[in-house]
C-alpha positions as CSV (number, residue, x, y, z in Angstrom):
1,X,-15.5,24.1,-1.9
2,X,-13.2,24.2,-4.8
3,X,-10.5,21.7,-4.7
4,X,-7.1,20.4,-5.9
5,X,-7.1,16.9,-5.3
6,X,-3.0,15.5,-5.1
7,X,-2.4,11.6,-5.8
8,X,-1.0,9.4,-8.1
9,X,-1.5,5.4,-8.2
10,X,-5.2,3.2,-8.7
11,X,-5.4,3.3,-4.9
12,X,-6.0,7.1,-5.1
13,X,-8.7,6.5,-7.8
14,X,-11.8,6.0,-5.9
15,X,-11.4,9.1,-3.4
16,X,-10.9,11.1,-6.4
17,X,-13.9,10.0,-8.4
18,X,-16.2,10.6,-4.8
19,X,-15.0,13.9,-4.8
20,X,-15.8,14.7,-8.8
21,X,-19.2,12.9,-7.7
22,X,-19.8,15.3,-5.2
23,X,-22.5,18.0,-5.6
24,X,-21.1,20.1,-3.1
25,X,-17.1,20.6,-4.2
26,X,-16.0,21.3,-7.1
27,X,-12.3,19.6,-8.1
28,X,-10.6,21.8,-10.3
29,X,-7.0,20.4,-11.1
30,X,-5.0,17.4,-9.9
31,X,-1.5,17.0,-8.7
32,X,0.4,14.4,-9.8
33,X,3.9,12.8,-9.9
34,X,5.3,13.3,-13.7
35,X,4.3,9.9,-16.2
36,X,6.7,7.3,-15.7
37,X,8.3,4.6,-17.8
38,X,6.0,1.6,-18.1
39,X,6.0,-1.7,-19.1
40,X,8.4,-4.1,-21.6
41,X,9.1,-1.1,-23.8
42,X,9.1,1.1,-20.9
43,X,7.5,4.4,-22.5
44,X,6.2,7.0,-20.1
45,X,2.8,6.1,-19.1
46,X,0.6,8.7,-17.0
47,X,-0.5,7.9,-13.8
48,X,-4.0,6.4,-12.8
49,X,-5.1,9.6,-11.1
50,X,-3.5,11.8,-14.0
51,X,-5.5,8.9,-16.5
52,X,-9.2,9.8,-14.3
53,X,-8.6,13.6,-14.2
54,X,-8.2,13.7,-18.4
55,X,-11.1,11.5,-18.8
56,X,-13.4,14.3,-16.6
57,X,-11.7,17.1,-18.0
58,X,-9.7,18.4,-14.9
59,X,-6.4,20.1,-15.0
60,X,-4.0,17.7,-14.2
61,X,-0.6,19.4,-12.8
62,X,2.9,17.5,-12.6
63,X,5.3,19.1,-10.9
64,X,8.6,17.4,-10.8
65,X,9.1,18.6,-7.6
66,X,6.4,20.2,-5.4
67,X,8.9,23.3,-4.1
68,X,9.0,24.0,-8.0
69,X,8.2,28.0,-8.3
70,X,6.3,27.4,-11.7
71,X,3.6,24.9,-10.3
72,X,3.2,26.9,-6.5
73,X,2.3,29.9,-9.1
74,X,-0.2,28.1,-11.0
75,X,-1.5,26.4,-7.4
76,X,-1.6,30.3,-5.9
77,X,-3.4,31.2,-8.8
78,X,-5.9,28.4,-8.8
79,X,-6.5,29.6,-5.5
80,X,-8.3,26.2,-3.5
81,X,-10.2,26.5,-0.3
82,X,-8.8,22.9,0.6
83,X,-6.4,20.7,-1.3
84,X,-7.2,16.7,-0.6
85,X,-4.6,14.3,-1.0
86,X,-4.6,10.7,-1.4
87,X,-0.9,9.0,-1.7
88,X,0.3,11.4,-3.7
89,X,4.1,10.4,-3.0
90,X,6.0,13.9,-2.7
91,X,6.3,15.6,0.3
92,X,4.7,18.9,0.7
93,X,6.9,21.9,1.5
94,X,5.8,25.0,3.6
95,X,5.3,26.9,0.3
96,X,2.5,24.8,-0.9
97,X,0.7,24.2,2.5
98,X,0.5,27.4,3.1
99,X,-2.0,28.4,-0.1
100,X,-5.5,26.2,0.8
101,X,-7.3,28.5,3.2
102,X,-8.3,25.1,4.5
103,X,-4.9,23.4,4.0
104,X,-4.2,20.3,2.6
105,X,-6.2,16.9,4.0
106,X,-4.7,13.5,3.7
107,X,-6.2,10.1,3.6
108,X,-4.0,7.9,5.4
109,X,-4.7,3.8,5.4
110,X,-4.3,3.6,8.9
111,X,-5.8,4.3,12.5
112,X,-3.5,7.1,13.6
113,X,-1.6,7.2,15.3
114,X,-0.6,3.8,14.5
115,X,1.4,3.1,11.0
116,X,3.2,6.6,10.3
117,X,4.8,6.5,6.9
118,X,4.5,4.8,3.4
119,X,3.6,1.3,3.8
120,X,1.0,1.2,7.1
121,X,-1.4,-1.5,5.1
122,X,1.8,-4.1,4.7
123,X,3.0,-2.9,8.6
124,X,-0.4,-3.9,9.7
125,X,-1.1,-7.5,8.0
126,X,3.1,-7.9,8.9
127,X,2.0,-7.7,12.4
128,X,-0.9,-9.4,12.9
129,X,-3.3,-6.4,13.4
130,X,-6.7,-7.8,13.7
131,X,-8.6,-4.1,12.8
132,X,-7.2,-1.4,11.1
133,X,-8.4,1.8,9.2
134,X,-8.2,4.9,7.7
135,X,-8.1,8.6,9.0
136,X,-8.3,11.8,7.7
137,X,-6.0,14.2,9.1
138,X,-4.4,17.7,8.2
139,X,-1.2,17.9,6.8
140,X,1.5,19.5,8.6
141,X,5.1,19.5,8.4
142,X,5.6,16.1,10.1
143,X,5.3,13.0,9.2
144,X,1.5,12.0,9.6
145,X,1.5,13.5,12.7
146,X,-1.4,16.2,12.0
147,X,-4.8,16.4,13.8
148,X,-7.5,13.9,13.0
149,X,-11.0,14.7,11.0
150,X,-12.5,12.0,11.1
151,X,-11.6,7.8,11.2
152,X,-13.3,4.3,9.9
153,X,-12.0,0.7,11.0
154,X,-11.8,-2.5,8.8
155,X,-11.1,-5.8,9.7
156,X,-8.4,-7.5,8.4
157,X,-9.3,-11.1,7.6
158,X,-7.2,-13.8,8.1
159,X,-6.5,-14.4,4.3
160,X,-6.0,-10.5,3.5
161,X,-3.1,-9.8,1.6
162,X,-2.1,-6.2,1.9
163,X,-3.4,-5.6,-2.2
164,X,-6.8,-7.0,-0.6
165,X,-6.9,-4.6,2.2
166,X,-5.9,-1.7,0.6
167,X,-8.3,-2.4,-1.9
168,X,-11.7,-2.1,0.3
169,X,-10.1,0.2,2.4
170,X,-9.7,2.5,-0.8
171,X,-13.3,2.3,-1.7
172,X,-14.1,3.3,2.7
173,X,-11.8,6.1,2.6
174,X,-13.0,7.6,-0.4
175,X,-16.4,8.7,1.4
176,X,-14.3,9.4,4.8
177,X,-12.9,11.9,2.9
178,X,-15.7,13.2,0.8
179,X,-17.6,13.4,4.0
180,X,-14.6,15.1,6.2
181,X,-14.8,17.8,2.7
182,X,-18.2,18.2,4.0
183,X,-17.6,18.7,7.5
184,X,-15.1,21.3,6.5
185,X,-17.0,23.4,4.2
186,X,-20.4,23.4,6.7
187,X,-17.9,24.2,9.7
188,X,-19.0,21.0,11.3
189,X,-15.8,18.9,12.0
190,X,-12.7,20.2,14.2
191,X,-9.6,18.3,14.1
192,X,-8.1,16.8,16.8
193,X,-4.7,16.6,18.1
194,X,-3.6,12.6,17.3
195,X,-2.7,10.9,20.6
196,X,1.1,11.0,22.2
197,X,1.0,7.1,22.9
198,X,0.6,4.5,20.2
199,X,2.7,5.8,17.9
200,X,4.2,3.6,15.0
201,X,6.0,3.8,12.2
202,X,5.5,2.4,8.7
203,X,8.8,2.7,6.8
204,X,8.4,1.6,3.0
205,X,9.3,-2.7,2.7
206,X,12.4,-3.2,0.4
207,X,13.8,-6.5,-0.9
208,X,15.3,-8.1,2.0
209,X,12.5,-7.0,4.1
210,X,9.9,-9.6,1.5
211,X,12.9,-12.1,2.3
212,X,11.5,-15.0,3.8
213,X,13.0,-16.4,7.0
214,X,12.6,-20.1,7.3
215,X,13.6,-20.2,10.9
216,X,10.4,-18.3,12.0
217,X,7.2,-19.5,13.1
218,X,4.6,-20.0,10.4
219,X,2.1,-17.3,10.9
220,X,5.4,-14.8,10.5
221,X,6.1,-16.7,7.3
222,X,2.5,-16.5,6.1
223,X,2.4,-12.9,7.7
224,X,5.1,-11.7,5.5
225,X,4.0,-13.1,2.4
226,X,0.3,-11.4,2.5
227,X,2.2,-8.3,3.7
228,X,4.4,-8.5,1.0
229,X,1.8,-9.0,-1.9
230,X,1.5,-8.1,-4.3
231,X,4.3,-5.2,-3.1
232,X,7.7,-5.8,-3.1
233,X,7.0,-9.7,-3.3
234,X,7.7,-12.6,-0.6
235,X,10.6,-14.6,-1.7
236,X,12.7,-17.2,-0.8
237,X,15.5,-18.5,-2.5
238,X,15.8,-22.4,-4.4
239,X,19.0,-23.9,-6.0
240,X,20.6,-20.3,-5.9
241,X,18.0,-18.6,-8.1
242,X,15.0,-16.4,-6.6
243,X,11.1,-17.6,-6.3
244,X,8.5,-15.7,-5.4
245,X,5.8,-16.6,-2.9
246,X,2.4,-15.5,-4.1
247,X,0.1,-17.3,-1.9
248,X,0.8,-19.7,1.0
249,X,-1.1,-21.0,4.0
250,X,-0.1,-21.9,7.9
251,X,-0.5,-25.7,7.3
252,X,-0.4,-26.9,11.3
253,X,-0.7,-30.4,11.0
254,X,2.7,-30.7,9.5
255,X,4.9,-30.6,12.6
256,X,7.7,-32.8,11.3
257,X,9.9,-30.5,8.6
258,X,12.8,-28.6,9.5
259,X,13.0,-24.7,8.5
260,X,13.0,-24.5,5.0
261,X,12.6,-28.2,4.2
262,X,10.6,-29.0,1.5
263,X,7.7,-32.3,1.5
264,X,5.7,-32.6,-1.8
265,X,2.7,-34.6,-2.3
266,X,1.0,-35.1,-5.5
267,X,-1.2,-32.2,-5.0
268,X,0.7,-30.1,-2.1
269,X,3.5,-28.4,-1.6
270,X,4.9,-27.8,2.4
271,X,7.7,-25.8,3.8
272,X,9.0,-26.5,7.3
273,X,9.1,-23.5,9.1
274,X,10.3,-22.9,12.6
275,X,7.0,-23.7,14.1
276,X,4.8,-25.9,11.9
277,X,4.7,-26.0,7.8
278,X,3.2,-24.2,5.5
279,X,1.7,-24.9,2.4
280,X,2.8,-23.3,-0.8
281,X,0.1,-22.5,-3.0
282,X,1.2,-20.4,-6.2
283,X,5.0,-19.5,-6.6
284,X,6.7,-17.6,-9.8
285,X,9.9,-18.6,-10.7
286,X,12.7,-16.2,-11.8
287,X,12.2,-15.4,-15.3
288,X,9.2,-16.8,-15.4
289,X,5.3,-16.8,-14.8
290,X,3.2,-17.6,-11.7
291,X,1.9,-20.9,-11.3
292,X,0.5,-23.6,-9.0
293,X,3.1,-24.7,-6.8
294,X,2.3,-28.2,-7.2
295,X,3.4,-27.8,-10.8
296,X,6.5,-25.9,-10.3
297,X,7.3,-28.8,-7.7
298,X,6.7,-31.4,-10.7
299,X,8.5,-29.4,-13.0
300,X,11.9,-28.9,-10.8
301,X,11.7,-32.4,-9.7
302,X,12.4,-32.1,-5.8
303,X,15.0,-34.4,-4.1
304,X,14.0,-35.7,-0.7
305,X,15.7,-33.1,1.9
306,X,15.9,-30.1,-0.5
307,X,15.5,-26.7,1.3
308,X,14.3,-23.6,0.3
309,X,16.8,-20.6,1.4
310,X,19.9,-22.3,2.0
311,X,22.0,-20.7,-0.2
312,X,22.2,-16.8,-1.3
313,X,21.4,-15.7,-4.9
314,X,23.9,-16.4,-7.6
């Protein structure tokens, strides 16, 4: 089949080199969202699915907006049979679903219909899901709500931060997809119609939403900081400036710290939770780099009964 493959960050990446892979589809042009400012001197950088298309030599389309008249003319006369998408981060109006003969096929991070939305990888390690996935569905005019090609399941480990998951599940999806292409084209795979029950939602995490709250049990602490990582960022707040919790670990032999409460050893670093402690591993201060949290601890010099979160950001 000849294909338009949409996406836009690394994650997308590995779906889209499957497909150029491929000896049966042919992937003629990428969509895109437009290069973005980058970096300390913030100049417009392209994005990693843009950067892979111009390496291969594919058309790379950027359509500020995908209801722009100018690129639905160029995707018309590009003509696909079926247009694959991997978080390409626009939403898709009528117009441009209507042009694939085989309409537009989305590789969603999650085992539908569980984890609608934008973040289901960081909803699912939030939660405490021990198995996730990835499905391949077609795109309607809902959210994520299309009928289901095809699906694979991954566990998520115990340690998995949601940049871990996403990561293997990235490199899984990409032959789900490459192999629901397949399906399509040789008439072999049927959608189906996603469940009515089981439905959940996976709003993008903000700030406050990575705000650590002391007063929970451990594994929600450590749940939101894996969720949280390395996107938006756990945090926490200490003497009125914010830190940032990289890594941390349920630490259940420590029973005797309040919420927030902070023991140091000469190695370790724990934080009473409202459970048990846990153990702070690596921590960046604001303005600065990440580091072992035993050396931040040395560094700041922490007084017997000093909290973490106790007092807002100055």
């Amino acid at each position: 089949m000849k294909l338009v493959f949409a996406g836009t960050p690394e994650v997308a990446v590995p779906a889209l080199d499957a497909l150029i892979a491929s000896d049966r589809h042919e992937v003629v042009a990428v969509v895109t969202r437009p290069d973005a400012p980058s970096g300390r001197g913030r100049h417009r950088v392209a994005s990693p699915v843009a950067q892979r298309a111009q390496e291969a030599g594919i058309e790379v389309l950027r359509p500020a907006r995908p209801r722009d008249e100018d690129f639905l003319a160029r995707l018309r006369e590009i003509a696909p049979d079926c247009c694959p998408v991997v978080a390409y981060g626009a939403l898709l109006p009528k117009a441009a679903l209507d042009v694939p003969l085989q309409g537009w096929v989305n590789l969603h991070f999650s085992l539908l219909p569980a984890w609608r939305g934008a973040a289901p990888v960081q909803h699912a390690v939030m939660a405490g899901d021990e198995v996730t996935g990835a499905a391949t569905f077609q795109i309607e005019e809902g959210l994520d709500s299309g009928p289901v090609y095809g699906v694979i399941t991954e566990e998520v480990r115990p340690t998995d931060t949601s940049g871990d998951l996403l990561t293997r599940l990235a490199f899984a999806g990409a032959g789900l997809l490459a192999a629901t292409m397949d399906g399509i084209e040789d008439g072999s795979l049927k959608p189906v119609p996603q469940p009515a029950d089981g439905i959940s939602l996976a709003p993008k995490l903000g700030v406050e939403d990575a705000r650590v709250d002391w007063s929970a049990p451990a594994l929600r602490v450590d749940r939101v900081v894996r969720a949280c990582t390395p996107a938006p960022g756990a945090w926490t707040v200490f003497r009125g400036e914010r830190l940032k919790l990289i890594h941390a670990a349920p630490a259940p032999d420590r029973t005797e710290l309040a919420p927030g409460v902070l023991a140091v050893g000469k190695n370790n670093v724990y934080a009473g939770t409202g459970s048990y402690a846990v153990e702070l591993l690596w921590v960046q201060p604001q303005g600065k780099k990440p580091m072992r949290a035993a050396d931040w601890a040395r560094g700041v010099r922490i007084a017997q009964g000093e909290r973490l979160g106790a007092a807002d950001v100055g």
